[in-house]
N, CA, C and O atoms as a Tripos MOL2 file, in Angstrom:
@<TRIPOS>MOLECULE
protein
  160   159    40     0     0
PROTEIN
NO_CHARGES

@<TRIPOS>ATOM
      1 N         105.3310  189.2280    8.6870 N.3       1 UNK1
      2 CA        106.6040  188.6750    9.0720 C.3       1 UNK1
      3 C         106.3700  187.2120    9.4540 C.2       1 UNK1
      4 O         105.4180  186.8440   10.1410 O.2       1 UNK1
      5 N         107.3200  186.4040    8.9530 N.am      2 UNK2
      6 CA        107.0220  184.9440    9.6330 C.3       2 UNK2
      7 C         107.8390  184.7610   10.6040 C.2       2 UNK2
      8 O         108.9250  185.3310   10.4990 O.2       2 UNK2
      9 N         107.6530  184.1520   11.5010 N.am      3 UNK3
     10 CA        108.3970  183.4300   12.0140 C.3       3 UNK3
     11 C         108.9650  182.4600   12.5070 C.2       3 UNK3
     12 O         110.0010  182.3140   13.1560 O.2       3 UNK3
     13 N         107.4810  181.2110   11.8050 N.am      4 UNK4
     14 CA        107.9930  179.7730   12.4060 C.3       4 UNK4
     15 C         107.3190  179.1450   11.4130 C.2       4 UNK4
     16 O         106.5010  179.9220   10.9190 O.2       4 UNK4
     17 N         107.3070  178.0340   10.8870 N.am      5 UNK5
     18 CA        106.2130  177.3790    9.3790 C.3       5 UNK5
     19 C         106.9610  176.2390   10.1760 C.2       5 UNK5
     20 O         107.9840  176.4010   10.8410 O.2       5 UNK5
     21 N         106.2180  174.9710    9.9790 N.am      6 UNK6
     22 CA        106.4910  173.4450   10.6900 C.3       6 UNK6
     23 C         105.3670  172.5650    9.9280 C.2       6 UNK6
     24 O         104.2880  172.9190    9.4520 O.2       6 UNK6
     25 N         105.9630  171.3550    9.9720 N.am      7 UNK7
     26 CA        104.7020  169.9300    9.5390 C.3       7 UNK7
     27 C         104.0670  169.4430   10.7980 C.2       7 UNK7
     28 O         104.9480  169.3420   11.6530 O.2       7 UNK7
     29 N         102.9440  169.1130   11.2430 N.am      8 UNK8
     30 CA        102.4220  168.8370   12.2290 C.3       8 UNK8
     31 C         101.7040  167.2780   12.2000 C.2       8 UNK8
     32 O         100.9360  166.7880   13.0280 O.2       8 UNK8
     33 N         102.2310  166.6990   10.9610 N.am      9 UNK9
     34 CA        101.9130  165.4690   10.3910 C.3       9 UNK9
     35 C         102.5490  164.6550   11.5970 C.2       9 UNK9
     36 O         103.5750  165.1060   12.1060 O.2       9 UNK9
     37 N         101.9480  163.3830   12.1210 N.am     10 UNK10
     38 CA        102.6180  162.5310   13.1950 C.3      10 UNK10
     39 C         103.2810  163.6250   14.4580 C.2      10 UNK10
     40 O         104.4240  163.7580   14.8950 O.2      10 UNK10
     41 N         102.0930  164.2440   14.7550 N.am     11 UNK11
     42 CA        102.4190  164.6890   16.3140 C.3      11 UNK11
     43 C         100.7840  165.6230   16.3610 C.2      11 UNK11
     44 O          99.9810  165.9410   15.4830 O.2      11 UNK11
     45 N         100.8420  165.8390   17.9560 N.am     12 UNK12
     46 CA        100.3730  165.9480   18.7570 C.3      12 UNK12
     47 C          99.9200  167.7360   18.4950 C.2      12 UNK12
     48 O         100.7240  168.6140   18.8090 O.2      12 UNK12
     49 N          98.6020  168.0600   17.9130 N.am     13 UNK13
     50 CA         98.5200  169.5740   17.1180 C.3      13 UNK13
     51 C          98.7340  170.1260   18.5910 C.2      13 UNK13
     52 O          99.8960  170.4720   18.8060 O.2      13 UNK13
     53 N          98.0780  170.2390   19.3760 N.am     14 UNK14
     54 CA         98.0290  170.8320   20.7790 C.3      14 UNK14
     55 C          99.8550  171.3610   21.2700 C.2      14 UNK14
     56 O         100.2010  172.4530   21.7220 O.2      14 UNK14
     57 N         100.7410  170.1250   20.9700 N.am     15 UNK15
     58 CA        102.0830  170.5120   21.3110 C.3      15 UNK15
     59 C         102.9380  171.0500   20.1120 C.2      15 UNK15
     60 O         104.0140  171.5540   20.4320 O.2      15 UNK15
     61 N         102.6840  171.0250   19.0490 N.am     16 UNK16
     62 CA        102.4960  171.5080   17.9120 C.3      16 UNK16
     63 C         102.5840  172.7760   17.6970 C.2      16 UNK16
     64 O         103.4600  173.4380   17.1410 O.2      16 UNK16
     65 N         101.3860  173.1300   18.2900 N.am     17 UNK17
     66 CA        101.2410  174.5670   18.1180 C.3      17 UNK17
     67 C         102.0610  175.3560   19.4470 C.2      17 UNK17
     68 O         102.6820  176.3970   19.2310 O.2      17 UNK17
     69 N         101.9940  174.7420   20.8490 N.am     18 UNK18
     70 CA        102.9570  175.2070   21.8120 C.3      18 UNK18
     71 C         104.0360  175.5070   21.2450 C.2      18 UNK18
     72 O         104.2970  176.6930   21.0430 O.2      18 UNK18
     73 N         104.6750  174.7600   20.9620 N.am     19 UNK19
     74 CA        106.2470  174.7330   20.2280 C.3      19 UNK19
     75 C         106.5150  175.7380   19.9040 C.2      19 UNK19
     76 O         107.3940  176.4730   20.3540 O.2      19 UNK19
     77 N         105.4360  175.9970   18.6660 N.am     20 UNK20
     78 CA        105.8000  177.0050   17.5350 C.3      20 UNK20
     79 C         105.2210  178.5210   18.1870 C.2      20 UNK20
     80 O         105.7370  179.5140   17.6740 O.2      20 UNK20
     81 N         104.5200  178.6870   18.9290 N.am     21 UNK21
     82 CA        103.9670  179.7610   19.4050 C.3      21 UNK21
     83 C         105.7120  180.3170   20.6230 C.2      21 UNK21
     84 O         106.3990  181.3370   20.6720 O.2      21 UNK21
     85 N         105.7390  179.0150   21.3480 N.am     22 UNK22
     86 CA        107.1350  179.7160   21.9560 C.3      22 UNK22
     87 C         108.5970  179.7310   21.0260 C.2      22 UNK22
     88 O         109.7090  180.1210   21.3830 O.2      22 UNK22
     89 N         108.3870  179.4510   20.3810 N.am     23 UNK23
     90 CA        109.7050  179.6260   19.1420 C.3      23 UNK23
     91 C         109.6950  180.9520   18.7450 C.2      23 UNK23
     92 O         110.5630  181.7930   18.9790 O.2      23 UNK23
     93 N         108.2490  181.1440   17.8830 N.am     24 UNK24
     94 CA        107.6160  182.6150   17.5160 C.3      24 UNK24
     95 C         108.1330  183.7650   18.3660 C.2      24 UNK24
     96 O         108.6860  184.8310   18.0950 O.2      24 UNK24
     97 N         107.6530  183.0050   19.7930 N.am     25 UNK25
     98 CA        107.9130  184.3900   21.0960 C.3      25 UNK25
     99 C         109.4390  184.7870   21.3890 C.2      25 UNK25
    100 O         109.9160  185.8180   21.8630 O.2      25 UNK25
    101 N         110.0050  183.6600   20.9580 N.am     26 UNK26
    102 CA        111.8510  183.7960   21.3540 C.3      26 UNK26
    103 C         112.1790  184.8580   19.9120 C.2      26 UNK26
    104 O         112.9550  185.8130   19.9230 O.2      26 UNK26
    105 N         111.5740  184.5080   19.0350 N.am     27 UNK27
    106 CA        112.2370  185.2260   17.8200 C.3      27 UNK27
    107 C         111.7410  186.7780   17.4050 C.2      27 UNK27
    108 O         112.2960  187.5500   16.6230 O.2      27 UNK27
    109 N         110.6020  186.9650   18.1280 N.am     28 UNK28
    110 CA        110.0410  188.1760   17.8530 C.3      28 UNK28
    111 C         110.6910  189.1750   18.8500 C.2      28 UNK28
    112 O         111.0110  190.3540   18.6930 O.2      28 UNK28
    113 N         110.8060  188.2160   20.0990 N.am     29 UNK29
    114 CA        111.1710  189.0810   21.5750 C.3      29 UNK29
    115 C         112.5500  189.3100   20.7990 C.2      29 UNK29
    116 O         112.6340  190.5300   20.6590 O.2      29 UNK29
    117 N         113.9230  188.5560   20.1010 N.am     30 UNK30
    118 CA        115.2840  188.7190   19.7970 C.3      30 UNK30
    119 C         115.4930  189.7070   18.8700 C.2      30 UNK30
    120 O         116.4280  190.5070   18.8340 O.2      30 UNK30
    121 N         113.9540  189.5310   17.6350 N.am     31 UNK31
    122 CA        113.8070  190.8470   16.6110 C.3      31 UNK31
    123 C         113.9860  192.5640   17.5470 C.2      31 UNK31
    124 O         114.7390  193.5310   17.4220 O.2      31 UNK31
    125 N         112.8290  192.2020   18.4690 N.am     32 UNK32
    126 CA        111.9300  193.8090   19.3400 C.3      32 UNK32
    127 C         113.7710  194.1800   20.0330 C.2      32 UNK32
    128 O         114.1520  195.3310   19.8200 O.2      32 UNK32
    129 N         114.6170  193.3830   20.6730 N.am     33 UNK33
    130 CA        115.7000  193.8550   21.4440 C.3      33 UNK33
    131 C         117.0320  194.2750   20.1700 C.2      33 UNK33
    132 O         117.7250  195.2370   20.4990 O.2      33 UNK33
    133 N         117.3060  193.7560   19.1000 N.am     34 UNK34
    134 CA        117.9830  193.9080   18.1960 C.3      34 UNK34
    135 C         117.4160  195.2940   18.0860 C.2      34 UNK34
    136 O         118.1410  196.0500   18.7330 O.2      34 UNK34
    137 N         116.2360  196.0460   17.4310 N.am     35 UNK35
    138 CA        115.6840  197.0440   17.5800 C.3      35 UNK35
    139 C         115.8060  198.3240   18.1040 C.2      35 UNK35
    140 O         116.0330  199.4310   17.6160 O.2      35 UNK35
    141 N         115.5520  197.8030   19.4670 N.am     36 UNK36
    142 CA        116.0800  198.2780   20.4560 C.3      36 UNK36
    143 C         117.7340  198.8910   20.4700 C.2      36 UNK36
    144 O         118.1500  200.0490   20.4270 O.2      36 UNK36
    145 N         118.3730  197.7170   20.5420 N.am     37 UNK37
    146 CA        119.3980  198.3730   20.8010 C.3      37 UNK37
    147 C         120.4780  199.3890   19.5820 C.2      37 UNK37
    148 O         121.4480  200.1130   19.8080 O.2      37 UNK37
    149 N         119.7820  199.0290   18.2920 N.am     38 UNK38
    150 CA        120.4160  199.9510   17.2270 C.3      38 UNK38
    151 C         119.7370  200.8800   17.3860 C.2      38 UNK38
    152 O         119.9990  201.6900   16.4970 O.2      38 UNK38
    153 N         118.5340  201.4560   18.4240 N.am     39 UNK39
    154 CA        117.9630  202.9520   18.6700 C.3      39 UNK39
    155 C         116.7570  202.9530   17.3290 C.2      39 UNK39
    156 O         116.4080  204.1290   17.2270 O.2      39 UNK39
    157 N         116.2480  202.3810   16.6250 N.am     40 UNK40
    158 CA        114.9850  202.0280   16.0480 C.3      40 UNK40
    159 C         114.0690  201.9930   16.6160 C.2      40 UNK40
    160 O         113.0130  201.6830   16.0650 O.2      40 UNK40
@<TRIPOS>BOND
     1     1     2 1
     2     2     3 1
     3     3     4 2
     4     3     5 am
     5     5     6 1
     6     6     7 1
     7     7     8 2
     8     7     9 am
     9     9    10 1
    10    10    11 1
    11    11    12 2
    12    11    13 am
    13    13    14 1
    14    14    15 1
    15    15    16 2
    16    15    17 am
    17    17    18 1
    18    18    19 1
    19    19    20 2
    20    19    21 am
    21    21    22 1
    22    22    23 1
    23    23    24 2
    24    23    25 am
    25    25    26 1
    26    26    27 1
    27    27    28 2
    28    27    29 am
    29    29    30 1
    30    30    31 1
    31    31    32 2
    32    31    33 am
    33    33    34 1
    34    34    35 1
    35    35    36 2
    36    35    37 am
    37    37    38 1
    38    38    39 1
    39    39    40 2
    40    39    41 am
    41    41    42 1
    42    42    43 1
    43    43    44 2
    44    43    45 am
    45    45    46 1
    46    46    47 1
    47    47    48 2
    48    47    49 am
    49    49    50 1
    50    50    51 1
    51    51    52 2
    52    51    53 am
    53    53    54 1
    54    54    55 1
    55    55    56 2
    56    55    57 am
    57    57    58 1
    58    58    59 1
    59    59    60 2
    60    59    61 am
    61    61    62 1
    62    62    63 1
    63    63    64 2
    64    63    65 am
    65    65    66 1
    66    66    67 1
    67    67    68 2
    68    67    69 am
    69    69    70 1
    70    70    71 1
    71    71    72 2
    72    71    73 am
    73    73    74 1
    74    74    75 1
    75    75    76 2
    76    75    77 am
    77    77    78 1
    78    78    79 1
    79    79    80 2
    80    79    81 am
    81    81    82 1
    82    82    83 1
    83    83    84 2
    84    83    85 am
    85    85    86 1
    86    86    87 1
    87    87    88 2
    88    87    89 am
    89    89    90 1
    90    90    91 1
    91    91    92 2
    92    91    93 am
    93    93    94 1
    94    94    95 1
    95    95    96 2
    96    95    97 am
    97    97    98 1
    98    98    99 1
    99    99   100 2
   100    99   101 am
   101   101   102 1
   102   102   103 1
   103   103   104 2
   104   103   105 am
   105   105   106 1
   106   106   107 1
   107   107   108 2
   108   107   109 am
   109   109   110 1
   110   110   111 1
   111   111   112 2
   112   111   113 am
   113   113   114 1
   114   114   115 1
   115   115   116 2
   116   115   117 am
   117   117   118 1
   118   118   119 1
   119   119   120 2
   120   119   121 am
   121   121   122 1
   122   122   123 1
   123   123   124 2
   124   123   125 am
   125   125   126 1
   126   126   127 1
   127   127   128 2
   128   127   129 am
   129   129   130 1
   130   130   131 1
   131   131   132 2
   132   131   133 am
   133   133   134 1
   134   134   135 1
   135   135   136 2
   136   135   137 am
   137   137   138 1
   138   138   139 1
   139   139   140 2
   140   139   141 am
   141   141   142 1
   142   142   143 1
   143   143   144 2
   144   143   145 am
   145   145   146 1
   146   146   147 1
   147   147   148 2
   148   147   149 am
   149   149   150 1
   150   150   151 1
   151   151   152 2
   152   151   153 am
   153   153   154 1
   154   154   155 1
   155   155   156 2
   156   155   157 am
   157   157   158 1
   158   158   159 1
   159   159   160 2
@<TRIPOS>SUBSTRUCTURE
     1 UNK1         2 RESIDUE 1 A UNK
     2 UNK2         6 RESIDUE 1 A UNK
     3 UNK3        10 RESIDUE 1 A UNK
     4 UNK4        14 RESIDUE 1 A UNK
     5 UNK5        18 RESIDUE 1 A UNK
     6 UNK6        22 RESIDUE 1 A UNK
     7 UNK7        26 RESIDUE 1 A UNK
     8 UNK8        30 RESIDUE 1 A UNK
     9 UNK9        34 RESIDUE 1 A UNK
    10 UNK10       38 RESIDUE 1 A UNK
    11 UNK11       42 RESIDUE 1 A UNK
    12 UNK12       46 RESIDUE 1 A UNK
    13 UNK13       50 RESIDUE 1 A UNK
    14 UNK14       54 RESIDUE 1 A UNK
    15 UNK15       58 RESIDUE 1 A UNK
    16 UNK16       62 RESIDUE 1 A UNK
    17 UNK17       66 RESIDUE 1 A UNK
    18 UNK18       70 RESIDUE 1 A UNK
    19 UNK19       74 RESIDUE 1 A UNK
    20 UNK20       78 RESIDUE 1 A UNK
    21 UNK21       82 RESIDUE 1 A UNK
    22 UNK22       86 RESIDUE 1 A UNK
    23 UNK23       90 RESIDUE 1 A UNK
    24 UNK24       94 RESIDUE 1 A UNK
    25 UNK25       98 RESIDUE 1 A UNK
    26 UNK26      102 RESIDUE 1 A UNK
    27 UNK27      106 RESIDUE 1 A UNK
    28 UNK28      110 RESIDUE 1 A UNK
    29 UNK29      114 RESIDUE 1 A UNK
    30 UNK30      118 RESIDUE 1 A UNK
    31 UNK31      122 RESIDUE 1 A UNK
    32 UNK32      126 RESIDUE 1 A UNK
    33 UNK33      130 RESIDUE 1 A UNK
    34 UNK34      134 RESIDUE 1 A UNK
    35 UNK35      138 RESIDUE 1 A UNK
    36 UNK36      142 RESIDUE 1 A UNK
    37 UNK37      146 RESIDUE 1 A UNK
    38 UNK38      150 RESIDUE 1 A UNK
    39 UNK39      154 RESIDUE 1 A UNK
    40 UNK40      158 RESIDUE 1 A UNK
């Protein structure tokens, strides 16, 4: 499953990868409760 793809060209890999790791976490956590609540 993906959930985040980004260019990291002209920035900072360290905040880079923060970003996308908490983007990841908002979208996986919104997938797991959608889930959830249709009883899956």
């Amino acid at each position: 499953m993906l959930l985040v793809a980004g260019n990291k060209a002209g920035t900072s890999e360290k905040r880079f990868y923060k970003q996308l790791i908490t983007k990841a976490d908002k979208r996986f956590d919104s997938h797991l409760q959608e889930l959830k609540d249709k009883g899956e």
